[in-house]
N, C-alpha and C positions, 0 to 999 in steps of 0.2 A: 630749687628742687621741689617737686610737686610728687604726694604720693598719695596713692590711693587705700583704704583699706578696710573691710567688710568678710563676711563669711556666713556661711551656715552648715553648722553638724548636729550628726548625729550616728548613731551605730544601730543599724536594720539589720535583725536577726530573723534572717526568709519564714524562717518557722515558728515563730511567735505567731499567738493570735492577737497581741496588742496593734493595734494598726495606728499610726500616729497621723495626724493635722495640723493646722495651724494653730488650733488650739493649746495643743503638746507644747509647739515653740512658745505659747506666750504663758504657756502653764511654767517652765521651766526658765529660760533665758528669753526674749525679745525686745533687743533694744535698737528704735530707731538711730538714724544719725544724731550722733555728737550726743547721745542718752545712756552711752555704754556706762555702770558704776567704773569706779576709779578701781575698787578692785578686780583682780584677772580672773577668769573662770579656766576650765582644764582648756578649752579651747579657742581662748580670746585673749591668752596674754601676748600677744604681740601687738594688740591695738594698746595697750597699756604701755606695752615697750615704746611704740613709738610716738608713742603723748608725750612722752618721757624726753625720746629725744629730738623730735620737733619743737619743745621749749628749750634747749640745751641747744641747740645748733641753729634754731633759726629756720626751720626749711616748710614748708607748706603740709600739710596733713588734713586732709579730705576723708572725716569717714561716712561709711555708708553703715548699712542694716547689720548689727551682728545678730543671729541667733543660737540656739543650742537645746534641743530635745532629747529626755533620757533616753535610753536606748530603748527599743521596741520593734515592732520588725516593720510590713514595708511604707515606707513614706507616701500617701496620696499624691495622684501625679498633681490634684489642683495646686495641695500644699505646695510642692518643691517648687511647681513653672509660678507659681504666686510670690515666693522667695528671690528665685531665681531671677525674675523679668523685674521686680523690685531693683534688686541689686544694680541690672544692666542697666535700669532707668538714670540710675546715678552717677554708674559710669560715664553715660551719654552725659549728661548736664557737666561734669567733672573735663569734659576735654572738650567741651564746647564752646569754649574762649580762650584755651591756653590746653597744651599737650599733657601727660603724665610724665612722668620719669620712673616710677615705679608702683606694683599694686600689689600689695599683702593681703591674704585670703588667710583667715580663720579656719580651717577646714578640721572634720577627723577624719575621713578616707573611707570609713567601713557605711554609709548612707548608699541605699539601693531604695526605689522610689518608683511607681506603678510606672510600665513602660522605660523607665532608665536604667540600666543595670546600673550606669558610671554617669550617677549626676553630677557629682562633683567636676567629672573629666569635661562635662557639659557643660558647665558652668567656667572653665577656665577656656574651653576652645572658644565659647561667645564671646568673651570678653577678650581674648586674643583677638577674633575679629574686629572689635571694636578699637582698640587699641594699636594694632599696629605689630611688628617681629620687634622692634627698639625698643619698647617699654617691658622693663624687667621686673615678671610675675614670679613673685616668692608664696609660699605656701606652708602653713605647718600643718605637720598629720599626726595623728595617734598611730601609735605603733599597730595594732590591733585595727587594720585596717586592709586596703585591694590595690597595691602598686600598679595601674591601670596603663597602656597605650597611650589615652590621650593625656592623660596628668603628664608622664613622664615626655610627650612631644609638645606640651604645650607652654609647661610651666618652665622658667629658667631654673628655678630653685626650691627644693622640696626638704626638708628638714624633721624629722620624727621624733616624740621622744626618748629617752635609751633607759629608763627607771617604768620596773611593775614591780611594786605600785608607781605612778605616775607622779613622784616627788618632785623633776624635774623640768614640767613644762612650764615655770618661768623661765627656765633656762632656754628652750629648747625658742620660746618666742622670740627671747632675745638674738639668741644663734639666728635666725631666719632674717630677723629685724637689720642686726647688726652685716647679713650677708649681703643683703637689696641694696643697705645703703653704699657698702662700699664697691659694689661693681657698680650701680649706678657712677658713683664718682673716679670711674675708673680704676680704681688699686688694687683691683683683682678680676683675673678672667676666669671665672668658673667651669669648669668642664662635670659637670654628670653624669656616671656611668651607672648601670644597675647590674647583678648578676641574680638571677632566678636559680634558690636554691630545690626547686619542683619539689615540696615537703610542706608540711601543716606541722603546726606543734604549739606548745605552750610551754613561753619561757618566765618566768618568776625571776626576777634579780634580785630577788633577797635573801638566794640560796647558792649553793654552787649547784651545778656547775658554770651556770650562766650569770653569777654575779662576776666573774674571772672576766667573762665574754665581754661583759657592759666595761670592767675597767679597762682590756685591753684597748675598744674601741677608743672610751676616754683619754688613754695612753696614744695613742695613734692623731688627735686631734691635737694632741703638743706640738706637731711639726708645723711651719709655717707654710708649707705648700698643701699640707689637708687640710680643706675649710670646713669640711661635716663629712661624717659616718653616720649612717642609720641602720635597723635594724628592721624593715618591715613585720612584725611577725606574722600579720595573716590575722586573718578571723573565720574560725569553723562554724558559726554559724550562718554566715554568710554565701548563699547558693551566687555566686558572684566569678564568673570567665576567667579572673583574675585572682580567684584564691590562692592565697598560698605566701610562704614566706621567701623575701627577698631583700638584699642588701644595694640601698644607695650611698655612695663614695661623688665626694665634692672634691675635684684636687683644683688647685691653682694652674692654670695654661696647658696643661699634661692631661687630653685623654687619655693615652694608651698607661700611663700611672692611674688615672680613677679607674680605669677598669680593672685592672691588677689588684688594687689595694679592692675592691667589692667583690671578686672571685677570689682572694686569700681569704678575706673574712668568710665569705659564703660557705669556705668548706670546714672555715672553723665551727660554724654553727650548724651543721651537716653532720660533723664529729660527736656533737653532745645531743644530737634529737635522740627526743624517749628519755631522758635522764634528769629533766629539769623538773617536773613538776613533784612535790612530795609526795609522800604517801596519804593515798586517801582510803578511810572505812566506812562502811553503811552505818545506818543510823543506831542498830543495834550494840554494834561496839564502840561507835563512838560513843554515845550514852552512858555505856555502861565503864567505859574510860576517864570519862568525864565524873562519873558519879565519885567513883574510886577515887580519882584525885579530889575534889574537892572537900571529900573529908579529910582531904590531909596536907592541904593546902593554906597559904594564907594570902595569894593572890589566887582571883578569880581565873576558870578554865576558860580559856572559849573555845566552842562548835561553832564553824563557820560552814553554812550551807553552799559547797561551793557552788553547785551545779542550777538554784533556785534565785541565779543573781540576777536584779533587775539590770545589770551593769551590762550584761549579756544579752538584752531586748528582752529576758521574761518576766511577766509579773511581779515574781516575790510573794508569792500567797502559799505557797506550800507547807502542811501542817505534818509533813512526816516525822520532822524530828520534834515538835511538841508532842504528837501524840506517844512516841515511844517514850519519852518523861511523863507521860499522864498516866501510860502505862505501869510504869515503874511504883508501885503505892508508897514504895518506903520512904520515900524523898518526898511526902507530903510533910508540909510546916517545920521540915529541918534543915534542907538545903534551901538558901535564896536563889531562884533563877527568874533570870529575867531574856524575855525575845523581841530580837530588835531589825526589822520589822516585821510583820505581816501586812500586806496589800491587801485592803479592801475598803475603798471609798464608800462604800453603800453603810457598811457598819459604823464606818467612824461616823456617818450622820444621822446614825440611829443612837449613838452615845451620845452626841453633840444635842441633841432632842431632848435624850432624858436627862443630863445633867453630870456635875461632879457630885457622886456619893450615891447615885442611883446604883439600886442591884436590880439587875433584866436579866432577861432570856435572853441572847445572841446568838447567833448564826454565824463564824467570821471562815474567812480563807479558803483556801480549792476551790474557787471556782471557774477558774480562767482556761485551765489545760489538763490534758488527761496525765498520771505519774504525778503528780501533785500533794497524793493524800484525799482523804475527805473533810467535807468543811465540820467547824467542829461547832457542837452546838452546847450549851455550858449555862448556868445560871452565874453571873460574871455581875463584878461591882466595878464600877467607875472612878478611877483614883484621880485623875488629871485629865487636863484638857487643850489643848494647845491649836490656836487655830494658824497660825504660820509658823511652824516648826521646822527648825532648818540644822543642818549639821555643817562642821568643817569640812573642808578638803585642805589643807594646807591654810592659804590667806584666801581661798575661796567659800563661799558658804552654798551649798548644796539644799534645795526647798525638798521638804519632805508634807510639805501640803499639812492641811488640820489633819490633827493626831492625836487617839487616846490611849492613856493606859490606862489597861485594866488587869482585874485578878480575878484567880479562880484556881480554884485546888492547890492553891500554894506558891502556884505560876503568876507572874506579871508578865505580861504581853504589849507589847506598840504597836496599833495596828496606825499605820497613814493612807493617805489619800492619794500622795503623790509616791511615784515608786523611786523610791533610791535605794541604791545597795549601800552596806557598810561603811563607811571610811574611818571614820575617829567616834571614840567613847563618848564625844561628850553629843552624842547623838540618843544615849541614856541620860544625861545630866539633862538634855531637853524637854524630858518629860519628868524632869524629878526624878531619877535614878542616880544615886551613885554608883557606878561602876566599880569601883572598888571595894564597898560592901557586898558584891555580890560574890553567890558560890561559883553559880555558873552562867555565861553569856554564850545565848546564840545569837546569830548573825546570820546576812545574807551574802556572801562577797568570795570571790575569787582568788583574792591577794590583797586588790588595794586597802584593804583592812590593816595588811600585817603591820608598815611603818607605824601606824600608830598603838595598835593591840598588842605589840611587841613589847611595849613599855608598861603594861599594864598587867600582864601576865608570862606566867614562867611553861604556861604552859597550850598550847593552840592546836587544835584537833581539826582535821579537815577530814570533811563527811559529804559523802555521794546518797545524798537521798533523793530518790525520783530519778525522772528523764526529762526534766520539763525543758531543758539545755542540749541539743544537739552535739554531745561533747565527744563518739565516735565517728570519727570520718568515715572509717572500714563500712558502717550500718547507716550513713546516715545518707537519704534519699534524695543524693543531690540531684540538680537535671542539667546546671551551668556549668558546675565548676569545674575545674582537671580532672580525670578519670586516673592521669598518670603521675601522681603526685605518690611520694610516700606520708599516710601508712598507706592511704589506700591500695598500692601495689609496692613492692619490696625495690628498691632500686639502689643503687649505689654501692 
């Protein structure tokens, strides 16, 4: 048994001004063949899966290029056809003495790329060409992603994963891993069905009503004739043909069973749209929420900036929620707050210049997008220095590029070089923060902050400050995507 296995992701948010390159990729992930590290990133654990069981079984494993760029919006066509013709160069040498039996793609689904809406779909149809309809292409996707025409005609098997925050893509590689190899070896005939629930939404599994959703799915994966249930949800920022959320069903030999079990599911998640995301307040009340609690607190609060997430293709420089704490004078040198991050590579190598212990004039943040804030300018001391600064994701670590912190009016600030949203606390302990001393913590992040921020406080504030995130469908200026999707029209 001969398998092939490579990938390139990333999540293109059309309305970012960040424009990513090949740069990006080797700024964040790019690893040639057989260079991948031994641990998984959110979108390369199943090259790790099957390292795993290519030494355990014995069976050939060929990898090619994996990459991964944080989100930002749209991908240069040079970048992607540079990626992409890479890849197919290997598949060509890879069946050029002996055939495949099966080829595992890295993917995240939501990559839109100058001239491609669906490179990903592009990159599975060339290599379909190359390869032959007998060689069985498995794929894993981020949920937060575009269920596309040619993915779903080309790939035999597509796999997403069912956790926001995204806990479970070890799991979900192995699921994909564990599915190529056994139709390869015959012991299952896969049938894939999808059902298009014409809706956009955002669904959080660490709340109800869509934590219920996630275990029922899990519940339904106990039968031995469902081999996967997925959950596409979509991505709103993404001006992408195929937006929108929709349900993939793997049953064993039984289409007209996958297609049943992905329309039962579809209208269960139909039933809770509008109901999943928390409550969110402007920067005003959050603030002044946050204040409240943490004088009477003894775990730290967190403000999580949902909407300023670089997880979502934007920046991360937005200074609305520091400045209404600046604003605030009474919370000078009595509450500890610390902000984790602010984006702006120019600043961090004007700290990086003058040193640990310098006090300068800076200039840091807003400057990327309009609804951002203004950049804030400050006489600022330099506490720390960090020139490859990286945080957890789970057993992944996440680059956050050189990083300083600094102070000023009583605030401690992280500004980085490289844009990552929130994941785990100890992305404060990276710069010499304890997190647990602190009164209050802001952040950049969506969700996938919560499994770990959860454990660290009793208390999590989610705050809409700015527009820098295309996060109303109703008002947002698509030109590709459905026009007939709910919310944008009322249907169902």
């Amino acid at each position: 048994m001969r398998i092939f296995v490579a990938g390139i992701a990333t999540e293109s948010n059309s309305f970012s001004p960040i424009f990513i390159g090949l740069e990006d990729f080797e700024a964040s992930l790019y690893a040639a063949p057989y260079q991948h590290p031994d641990t998984p990133t959110l979108c390369t654990a199943a090259l790790i899966e099957l390292r795993k069981r290519a030494n355990k079984e014995n069976f050939s494993l060929i990898e090619g290029t994996t990459c991964w760029a944080d989100p930002g919006g749209l991908v240069s066509r040079h970048c992607f056809e540079t990626l992409r013709d890479e890849i197919l160069e290997q598949v060509k040498a890879a069946i050029k003495d002996e055939p495949l039996d099966g080829i595992v793609l890295c993917l995240h689904g939501a990559m839109i790329a100058q001239g491609y809406d669906d490179p990903e779909g592009n990159l599975i149809e060339e290599i379909r060409k190359l390869v032959g309809r007998k060689v069985i292409i498995g794929a894993s996707l981020d949920p937060h992603s575009h269920l596309t025409d040619k993915r779903f005609k080309y790939a035999d098997l597509l796999c997403a994963f069912k956790e926001f925050p995204h806990t479970d893509f070890e799991k979900t590689g192995a699921q994909i891993v564990d599915l190529v190899i056994r139709t390869i070896k015959g012991e299952i005939d896969p049938q894939m069905a999808m059902f298009d629930c014409k809706m956009i939404d955002v669904f959080p599994s660490s709340r109800q009503p869509m934590r219920q959703f996630v275990d029922d799915m899990i519940e339904a994966e106990t039968k031995p004739e469902v081999l996967a249930l997925s959950l596409i949800h979509g991505f709103m920022a993404g001006d992408s043909p195929w937006m929108g959320t929709k349900v993939i069903s793997i049953y064993d030999g039984n289409m007209q069973n996958a297609e049943q079990l992905a329309k039962d599911f579809g209208k269960k998640i139909i039933a809770i749209r509008g109901l999943a995301m928390p409550d969110i307040t402007d920067q005003k009340l959050a603030v002044k929420k946050a204040i409240d609690l943490a004088l009477n607190q003894q775990t730290p609060v967190v403000i999580s900036d949902v909407w300023d997430n670089p997880g979502g293709g934007v920046a991360g420089d937005g200074t609305i929620i520091l400045q209404e704490l600046l604003d605030k004078n009474k919370i000078e040198n009595k509450l500890k707050i610390c902000i984790g991050t602010i984006w702006d590579p120019i600043a961090v190598k004007h700290c990086f210049k003058a040193g640990i212990g310098a006090v300068i004039p800076l200039r840091f943040g807003a400057k990327s997008a309009p609804y951002t804030g203004q950049p804030i300018d400050k006489i600022i001391k330099i506490l720390k220095l960090n020139a490859i600064a990286q945080q957890n994701f789970g057993v992944s670590q996440v680059p956050m590029g050189a990083s300083a912190l600094i102070e000023f009016k009583g605030i401690k600030v992280i500004i980085n070089s490289t844009r990552a949203q929130a994941f785990e606390p100890n992305l404060f302990e990276e710069m010499g923060i304890n997190p647990l001393e602190q009164d209050i913590l802001v952040i950049k992040s969506t969700n996938h902050f919560y499994a770990a921020f959860q454990k660290i406080s009793n208390h999590i504030i989610y705050c809409d400050a700015g527009k820098p995130y295309p996060n109303n469908p109703k008002t947002t200026a698509y030109k590709k995507a459905p026009k007939d999707i709910w919310p944008i029209v009322d249907r169902h």
